[in-house]
N, C-alpha and C positions, 0 to 999 in steps of 0.2 A: 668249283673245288669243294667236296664236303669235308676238309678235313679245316679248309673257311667256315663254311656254314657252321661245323659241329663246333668248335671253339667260338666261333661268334654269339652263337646259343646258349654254350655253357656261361657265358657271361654273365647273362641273365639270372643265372642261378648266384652265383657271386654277389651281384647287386643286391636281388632280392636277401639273402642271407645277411648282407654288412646292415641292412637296412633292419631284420627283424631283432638284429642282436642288441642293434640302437634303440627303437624304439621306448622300450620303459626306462630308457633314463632321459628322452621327453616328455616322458607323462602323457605318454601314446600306446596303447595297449592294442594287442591282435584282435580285432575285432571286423563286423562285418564292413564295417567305411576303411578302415583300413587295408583289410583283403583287395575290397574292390578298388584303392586307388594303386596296389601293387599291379594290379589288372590293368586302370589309365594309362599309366605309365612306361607298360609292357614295350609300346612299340616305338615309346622315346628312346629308352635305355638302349638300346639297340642299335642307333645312332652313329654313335659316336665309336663303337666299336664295327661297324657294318667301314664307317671309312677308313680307319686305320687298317680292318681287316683286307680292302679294296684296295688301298697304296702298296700296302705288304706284296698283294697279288698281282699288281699292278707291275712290281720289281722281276718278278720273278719272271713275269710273260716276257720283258724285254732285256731276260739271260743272267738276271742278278739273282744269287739266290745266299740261300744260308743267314747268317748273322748280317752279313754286308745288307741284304735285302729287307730284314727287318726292322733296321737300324736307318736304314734311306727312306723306308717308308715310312716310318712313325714321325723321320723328322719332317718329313716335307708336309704332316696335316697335321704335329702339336699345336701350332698357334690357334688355327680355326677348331681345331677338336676344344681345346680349352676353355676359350671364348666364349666359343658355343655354346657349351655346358654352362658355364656362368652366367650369360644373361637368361638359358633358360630357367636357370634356380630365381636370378632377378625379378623373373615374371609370374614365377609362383611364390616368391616371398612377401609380398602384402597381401595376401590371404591369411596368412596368419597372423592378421594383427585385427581383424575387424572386431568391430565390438557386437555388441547384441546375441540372439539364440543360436546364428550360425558360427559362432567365432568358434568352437572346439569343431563341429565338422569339417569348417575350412582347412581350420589347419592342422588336424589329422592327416587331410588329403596333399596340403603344402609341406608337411614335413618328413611325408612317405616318398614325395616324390624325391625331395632335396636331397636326404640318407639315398636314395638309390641310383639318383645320378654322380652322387658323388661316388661312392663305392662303382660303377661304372666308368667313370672315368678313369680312376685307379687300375682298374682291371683292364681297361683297353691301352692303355700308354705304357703297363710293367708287365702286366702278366699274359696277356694275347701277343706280344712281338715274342717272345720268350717261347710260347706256343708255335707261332707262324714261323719261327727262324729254324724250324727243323721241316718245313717245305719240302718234297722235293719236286723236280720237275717231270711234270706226269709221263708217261710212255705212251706214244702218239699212236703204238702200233695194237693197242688194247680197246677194244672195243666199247667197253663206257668209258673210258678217257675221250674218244672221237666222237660220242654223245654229246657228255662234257662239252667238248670243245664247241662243238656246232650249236648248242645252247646258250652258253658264255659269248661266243661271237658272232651272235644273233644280235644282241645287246650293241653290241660293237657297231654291227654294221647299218642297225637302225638310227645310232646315232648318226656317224659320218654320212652316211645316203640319206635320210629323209628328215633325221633333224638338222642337222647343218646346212641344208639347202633351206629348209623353213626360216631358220634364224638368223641367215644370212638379208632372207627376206625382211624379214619384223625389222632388223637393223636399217636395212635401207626407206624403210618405211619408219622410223623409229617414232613418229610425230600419230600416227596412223594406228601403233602397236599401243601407244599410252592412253591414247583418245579411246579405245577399244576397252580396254580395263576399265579406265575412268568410267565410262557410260553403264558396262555392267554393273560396277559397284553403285554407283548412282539408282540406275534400275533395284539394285537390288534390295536398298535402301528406302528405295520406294513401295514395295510391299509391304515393308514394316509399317511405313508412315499411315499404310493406306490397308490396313490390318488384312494385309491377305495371306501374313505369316502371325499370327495371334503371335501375344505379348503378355506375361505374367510375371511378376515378381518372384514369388517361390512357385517351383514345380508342384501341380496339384497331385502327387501319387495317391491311389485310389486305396480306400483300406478297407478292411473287410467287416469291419462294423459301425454302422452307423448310429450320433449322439444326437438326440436331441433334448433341446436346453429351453426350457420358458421359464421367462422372469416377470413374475407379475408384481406391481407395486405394491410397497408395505402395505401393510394394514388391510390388504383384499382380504376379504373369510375366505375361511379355508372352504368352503361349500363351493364358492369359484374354482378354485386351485382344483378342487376333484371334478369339476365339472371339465374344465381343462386337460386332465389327466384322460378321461374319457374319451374326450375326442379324439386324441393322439390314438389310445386303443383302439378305438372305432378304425380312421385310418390303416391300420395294419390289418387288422383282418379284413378290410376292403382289399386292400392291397392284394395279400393272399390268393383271396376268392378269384379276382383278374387273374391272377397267374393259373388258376387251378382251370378257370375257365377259358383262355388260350393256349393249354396246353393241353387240354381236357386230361387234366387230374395228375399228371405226367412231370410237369416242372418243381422245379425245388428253385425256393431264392431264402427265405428266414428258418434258419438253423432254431432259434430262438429268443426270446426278448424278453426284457427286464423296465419294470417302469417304476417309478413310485414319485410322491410327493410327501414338499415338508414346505409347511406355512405358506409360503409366497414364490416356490421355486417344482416346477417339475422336468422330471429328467426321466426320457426313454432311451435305450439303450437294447437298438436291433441285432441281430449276430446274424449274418448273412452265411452261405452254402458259400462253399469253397468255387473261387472264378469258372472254373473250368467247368461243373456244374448248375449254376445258374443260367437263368434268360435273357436277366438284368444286368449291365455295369454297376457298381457303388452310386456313382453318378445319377443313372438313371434311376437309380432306386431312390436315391437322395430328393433327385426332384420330385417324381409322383408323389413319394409321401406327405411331399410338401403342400403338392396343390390338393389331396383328400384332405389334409388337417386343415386346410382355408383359414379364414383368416383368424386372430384372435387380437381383437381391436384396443381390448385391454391391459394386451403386454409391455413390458417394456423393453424387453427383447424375446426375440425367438432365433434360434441356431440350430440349422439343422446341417451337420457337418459328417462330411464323409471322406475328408483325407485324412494324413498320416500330419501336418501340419494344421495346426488352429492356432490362428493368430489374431483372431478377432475378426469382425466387418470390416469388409476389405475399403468400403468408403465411412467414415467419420469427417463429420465439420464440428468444430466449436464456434460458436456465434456467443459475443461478449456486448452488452452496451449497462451502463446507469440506466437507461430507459427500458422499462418493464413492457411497457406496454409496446414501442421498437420493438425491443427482440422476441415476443411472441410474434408477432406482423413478420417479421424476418426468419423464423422457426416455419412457420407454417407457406409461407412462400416458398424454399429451401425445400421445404419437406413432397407440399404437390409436386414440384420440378423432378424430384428423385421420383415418385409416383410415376410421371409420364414415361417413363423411360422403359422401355421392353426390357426383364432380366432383372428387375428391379423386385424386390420385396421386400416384407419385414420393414419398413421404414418406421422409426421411433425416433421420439423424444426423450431425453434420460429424464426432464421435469414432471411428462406426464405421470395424472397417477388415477387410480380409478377409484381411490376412495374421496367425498364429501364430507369438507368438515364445517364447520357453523362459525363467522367471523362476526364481530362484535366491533359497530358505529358510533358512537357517543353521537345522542343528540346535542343542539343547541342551546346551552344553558344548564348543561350536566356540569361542568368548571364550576359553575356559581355553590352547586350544590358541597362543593371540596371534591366531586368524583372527579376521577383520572380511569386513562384507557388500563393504566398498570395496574389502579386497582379492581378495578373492574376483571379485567384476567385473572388474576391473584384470586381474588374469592369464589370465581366458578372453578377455578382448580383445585383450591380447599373442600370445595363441596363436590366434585366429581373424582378426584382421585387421592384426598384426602389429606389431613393435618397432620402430624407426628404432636402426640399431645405426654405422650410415657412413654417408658421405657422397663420392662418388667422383666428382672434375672430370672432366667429357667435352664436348667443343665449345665451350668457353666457360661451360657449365651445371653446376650438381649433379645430382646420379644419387642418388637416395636408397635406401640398401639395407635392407629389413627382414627380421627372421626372423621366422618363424612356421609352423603345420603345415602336412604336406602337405596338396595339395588333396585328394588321395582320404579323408585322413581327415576334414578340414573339412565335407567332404559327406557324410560319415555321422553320423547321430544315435548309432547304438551307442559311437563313439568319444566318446562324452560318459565313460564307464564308465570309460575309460583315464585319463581326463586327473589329474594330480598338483597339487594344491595345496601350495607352498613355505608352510612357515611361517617365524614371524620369527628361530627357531633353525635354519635352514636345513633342516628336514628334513621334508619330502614327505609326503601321506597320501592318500588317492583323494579326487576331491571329491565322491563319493555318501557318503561317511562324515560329513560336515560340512556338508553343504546337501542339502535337497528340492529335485527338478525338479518342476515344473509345467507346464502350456502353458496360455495365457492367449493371449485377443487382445488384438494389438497396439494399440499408438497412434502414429497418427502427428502428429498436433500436438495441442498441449496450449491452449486459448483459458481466457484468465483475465480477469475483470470482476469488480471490484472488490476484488481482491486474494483473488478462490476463482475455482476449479475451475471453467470454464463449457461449457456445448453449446448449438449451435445447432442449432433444427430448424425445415428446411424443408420447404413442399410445394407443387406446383404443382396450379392450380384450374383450375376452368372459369370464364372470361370472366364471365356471367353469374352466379356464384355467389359471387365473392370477397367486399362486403359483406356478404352473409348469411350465411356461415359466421363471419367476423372476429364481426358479431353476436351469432349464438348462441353463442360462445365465450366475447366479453365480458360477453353476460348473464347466461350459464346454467352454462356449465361453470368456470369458471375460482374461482367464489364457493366451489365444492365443491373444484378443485385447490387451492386456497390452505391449506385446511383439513385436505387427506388430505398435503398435503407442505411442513410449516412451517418447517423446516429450509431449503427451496429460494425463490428470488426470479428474477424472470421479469420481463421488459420486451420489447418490440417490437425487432427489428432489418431491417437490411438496407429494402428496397420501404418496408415498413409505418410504420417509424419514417421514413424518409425525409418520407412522402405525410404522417405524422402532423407532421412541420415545416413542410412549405410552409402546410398547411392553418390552423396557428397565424399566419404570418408574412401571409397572404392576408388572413385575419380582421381581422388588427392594423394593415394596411397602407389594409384598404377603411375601416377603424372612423375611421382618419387623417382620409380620404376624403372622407367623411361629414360629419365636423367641420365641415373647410375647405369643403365646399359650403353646410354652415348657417348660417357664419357669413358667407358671401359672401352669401347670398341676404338673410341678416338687413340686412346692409347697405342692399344693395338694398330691400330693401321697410322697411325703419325698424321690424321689425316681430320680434318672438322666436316668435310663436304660430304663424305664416302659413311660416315654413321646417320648421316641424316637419310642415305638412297640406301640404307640397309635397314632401317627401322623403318622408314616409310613403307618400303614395298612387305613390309609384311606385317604391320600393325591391324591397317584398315581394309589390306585384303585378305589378310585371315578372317576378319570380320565377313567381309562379303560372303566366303564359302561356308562358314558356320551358319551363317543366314539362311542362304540357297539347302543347306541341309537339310534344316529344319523345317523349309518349307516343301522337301521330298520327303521327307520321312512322317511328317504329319504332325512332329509335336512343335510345343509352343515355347516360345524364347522365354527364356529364365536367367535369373540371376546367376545361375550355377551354369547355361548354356554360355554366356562369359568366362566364367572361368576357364572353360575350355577353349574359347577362342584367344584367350592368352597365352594358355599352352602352347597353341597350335603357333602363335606367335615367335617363341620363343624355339621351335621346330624351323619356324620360316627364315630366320635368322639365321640358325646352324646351316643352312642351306647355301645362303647368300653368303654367310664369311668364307665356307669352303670354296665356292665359285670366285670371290674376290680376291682370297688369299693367292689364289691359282695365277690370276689375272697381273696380278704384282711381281709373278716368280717370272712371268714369261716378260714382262716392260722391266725388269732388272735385265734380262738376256740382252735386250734389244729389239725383243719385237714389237712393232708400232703397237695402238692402240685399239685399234677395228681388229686385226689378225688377232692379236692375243686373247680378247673377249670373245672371238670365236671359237679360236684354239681350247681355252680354257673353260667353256662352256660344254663344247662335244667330248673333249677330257674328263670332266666332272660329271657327265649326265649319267652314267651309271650309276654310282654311286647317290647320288642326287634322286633320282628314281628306287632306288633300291630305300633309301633311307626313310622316303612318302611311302610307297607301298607296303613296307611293313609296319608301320604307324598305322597307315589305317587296316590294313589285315588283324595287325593288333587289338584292334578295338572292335573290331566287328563282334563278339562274344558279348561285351557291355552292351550294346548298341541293339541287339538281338534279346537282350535279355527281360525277361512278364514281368520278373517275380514284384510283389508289392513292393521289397527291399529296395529295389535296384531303381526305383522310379527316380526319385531324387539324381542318379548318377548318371543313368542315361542321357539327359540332356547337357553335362557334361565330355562324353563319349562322341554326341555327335558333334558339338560344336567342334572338338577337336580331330577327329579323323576327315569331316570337311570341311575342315578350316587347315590342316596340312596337306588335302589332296588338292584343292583349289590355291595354297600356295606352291603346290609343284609346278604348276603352269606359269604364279608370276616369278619365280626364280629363275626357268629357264628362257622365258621370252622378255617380263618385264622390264626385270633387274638390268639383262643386257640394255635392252632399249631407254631405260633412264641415265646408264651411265653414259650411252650416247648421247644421250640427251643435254646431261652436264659436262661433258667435252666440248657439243656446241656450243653455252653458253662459257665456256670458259677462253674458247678461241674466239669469242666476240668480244667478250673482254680484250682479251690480247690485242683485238683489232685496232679495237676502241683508242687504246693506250700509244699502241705504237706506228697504229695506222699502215701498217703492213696486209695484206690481205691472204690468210693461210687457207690452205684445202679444209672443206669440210671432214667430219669425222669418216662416211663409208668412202671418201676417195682413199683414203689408208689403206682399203682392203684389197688385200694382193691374192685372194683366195674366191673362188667360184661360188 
């Protein structure tokens, strides 16, 4: 019927409006995250008015029409349309509470969605039956009416003929039907484990210039830093040259670049040729430049980044002990380990430094003299960086006057030889008579955790590799560092400990979640057993299909590829109340239990079908979408359009076959109790 279709659409426009008129009094502006979760969302909204609009139509095909028809159809799916709508707000409302750099994109996206299903809801329970109740009933004898019709009961007839003989099957197999799901989900879960669906915390979206960042330690001369700077140059015009000479003179990748250095820090800044244009991904660019600049042993970091996200090395360890000489042994252990690893580079030390400073021993019998180490320090820093001995007014200002050595002597080491240490009876002695010189490297800051000595070491990975090393780290290596350096204690920093909090606060926040959706559904159905096989069957198989998505489509699971499979969750739900509510209206009538979950399952499968397919029809534009913007949302997009089309299957096969499931177990109870012996659940079924 398009005059279904066309108000069910208009819908869309309604939600989206109630939604944008909301937005700035959440401190949510029209912007391009927000566009795009009006986009996510497109084919949820739809929902919940696709079934009121389907009950409506539902009335009419079997002779009810007018108000009487609008009014019987909106009543018989308020409860589950309501429901629905509410635990899917449930599942996207602890995204807006995380803490850290995503907390405002989350919940942009979690309160585009909320505003839109609410004003959807609204508009399909008042303002769509209002619409539908002026219906009328088509003229059979009109030629796209008999289209219509034979298109509409195509639906019809697929259901009763080929799915109802299916699901009559999974039923009497119901043991067979669960074990099948289970094994997939299990399989599918095993790709993850076993990285053949890559795994990343934030989605890496590729940006179109690339940073590079070297940190070399205080005090290097600046004559290093520009030596430094060079080679980075050198690099690009290498780089260049490959491109000019693989494409003989033809390719384009660097738009332009930008470098400079200050003191102890260089920073280049490539501008790459617009995607469509180049030979190179960002990526790929990223890395060659990396391996022409090779190594620079002196740094204490290098960053060469090329996404849209910089959150640091995606591996940091802090390593803590009172033992000095421990926690180097444990730095340098920790450090080759990250070395061996393919994908690994840049590994540093935050302690290392490259400049040598000169440390001072008190011989044996220097005490007797009245010398001390303090004074001893004290008077070569009087003579190298001077006394404050005046203070002389000029302009209005002091003028601070110090003494100290000349500069030419200051600049020579041999003038160490000369220098005279006062003692506390005023009298003089050389300071090689009274201290050992040494050269030691320096330090230039000191990091303390938990009241010792600590280092940080970082390293930068390959995209693709960061779980699996973190992995084999946590598995394999770290049982044996623990063991060869017990003096030393170690914990996650910077990136890792970050990703390692949200990832707790997510858990704690969905677990909330969860709760508040079981105990609303319980309300709802009067019922403790029936929210448990309706939050079951589409929690952890939405999960499954988000999975399976993303290992079709090529990208790699993200924090944000979650979010969607929440969504999608909260989709799988509206699914399963609509089918149970159905299931409840027909065991009020009197029809057993096996008939009614058949009845009410080929009853609902249009609508059930219609409500997956345009979810993920809806998303396919996101899902499709280059632009550098969209990278971030895309994985999103897919968790959620195959994480609802893989819940289509366990709604109409699973759900039924669990709630058989829990019928068995409930008349074995019964058994148990009263020692009576009842028919199993498919001997109920009075149907083919």
């Amino acid at each position: 019927r398009p005059a279904v279709a066309f108000w069910v659409a208009g819908g869309v426009a309604v939600a989206f409006a109630g939604g944008v008129i909301f937005l700035p009094m959440m401190g949510v502006s029209f912007n391009m995250i927000s566009t795009f979760a009006f986009l996510l969302v497109i084919g949820v909204i739809v929902d919940d008015a696709i079934i009121v609009g389907e009950a409506i139509h539902n009335q009419t095909e079997e002779g009810v029409t007018g108000l009487k028809a609008a009014e019987e159809g909106t009543r018989t799916v308020i409860k589950p349309v309501i429901f629905a709508v509410l635990t899917t707000m449930i599942f996207f409302a602890p995204w807006m509470f995380l803490s850290g750099p995503t907390k405002e994109f989350t919940r942009s996206i979690s309160l585009v969605v909320i505003l839109a299903l609410t004003f959807s809801l609204v508009e399909s329970l008042f303002i769509l039956p209002a619409h539908l109740a002026h219906l009328k009933k088509p003229n059979p004898t009109n030629m796209f009416t008999r289209f219509q019709n034979n298109l509409a009961n195509s639906l019809v007839w697929f259901g009763q003929n080929v799915y109802r003989p299916v699901l009559v099957l999974a039923l009497r197999r119901r043991f067979t039907t669960a074990l099948i799901f289970l094994c997939v989900t299990v399989l599918t879960f095993g790709l993850m484990a076993n990285n053949l669906v890559k795994t990343e915390f934030f989605p890496q979206g590729e940006s179109d210039q690339i940073a590079i960042t070297v940190e070399l330690p205080q005090g290097t001369p600046y004559s290093r830093t520009l030596q430094v700077l060079e080679q980075i140059q050198i690099a690009e015009k290498d780089l260049e040259e490959e491109i000019n000479a693989s494409t003989n003179g033809e390719g384009e990748l660097i738009e332009n670049w930008y470098t400079r250095s200050r003191d102890n820090n260089v920073l280049a800044l490539v501008k790459l040729v617009p995607p469509e244009t180049r030979t190179l991904t960002a990526k790929e660019t990223a890395e060659r430049l990396r391996e022409l600049i090779g190594e620079v042993p002196d740094a204490e970091t290098i960053e060469v980044n090329y996404s849209n996200n910089n959150n640091g090395p995606p591996i940091q360890y802090v390593l803590n002990s009172s033992n000095l000489e421990a926690l180097d042994a444990a730095s340098d252990d920790l450090m080759a380990k990250l070395r061996s690893f393919e994908g690994v580079y840049n590994v540093v030390n935050d302690s290392q430094s490259a400049t040598e400073e000169i440390q001072f021993d008190l011989k044996p019998g220097a005490e007797a003299l009245g010398i001390t180490t303090e004074a001893v320090n004290r008077q070569i820093r009087q003579g190298f960086f001077g006394d404050e001995v005046q203070r002389l007014p000029r302009d209005g200002e002091d003028v601070r006057v110090y003494v100290r050595y000349p500069r030419l002597d200051r600049e020579d080491l041999d003038f160490l030889n000369d220098i005279r240490i006062r003692t506390n009876d005023g009298r003089e002695v050389p300071l090689e008579t009274v201290a050992e010189l040494r050269f030691e490297q320096g330090i230039t800051q000191i990091v303390r955790r938990e009241r010792q000595r600590a280092v940080v070491i970082s390293a930068e990975v390959a995209t693709e590799r960061i779980a699996e090393i973190r992995k084999a780290l946590g598995e394999e290596y770290f049982a044996t560092f623990d063991e060869r350096h017990p003096e030393v204690k170690r914990g996650n920093f910077g990136r890792a400990d970050d990703e390692a909090q949200m990832v707790q606060e997510i858990f704690l926040l969905l677990g909330i979640a969860i709760c508040v959706a079981y105990f609303l559904v319980a309300v709802a159905f009067k019922s403790y057993s029936e929210p448990l096989l309706i939050l079951f069957a589409a929690v952890p198989f939405c999960a499954t299909g988000g999975i399976l998505g993303h290992a079709f489509s090529g990208h790699s699971l993200s924090i944000f590829s979650f979010l969607g499979i929440v969504a999608a969750a909260g989709v799988a739900v509206n699914d399963n109340l609509v089918l149970i509510d159905y299931v409840h209206k027909l065991r009020e009538k009197g029809v057993s239990g096996m008939d009614a979950l058949v009845e009410a399952a080929t009853r609902r499968f249009r609508p059930i079908l219609l409500t997956s397919l345009t979810t993920f029809v809806g998303l396919l534009p996101l899902m499709m979408e280059r632009s550098i913007q969209a990278q971030w949302l895309v994985p999103i997009g897919v968790g959620l359009a195959y994480g609802v089309l893989f819940a289509l299957f366990v709604t109409l096969f699973l759900v039924p076959a669990l709630y058989g499931l829990g019928a068995d177990v409930k008349r074995f109870v019964l058994y148990l109790v009263s020692g009576r012996k009842r028919t199993t659940f498919h001997e109920d079924l009075s149907v083919a």
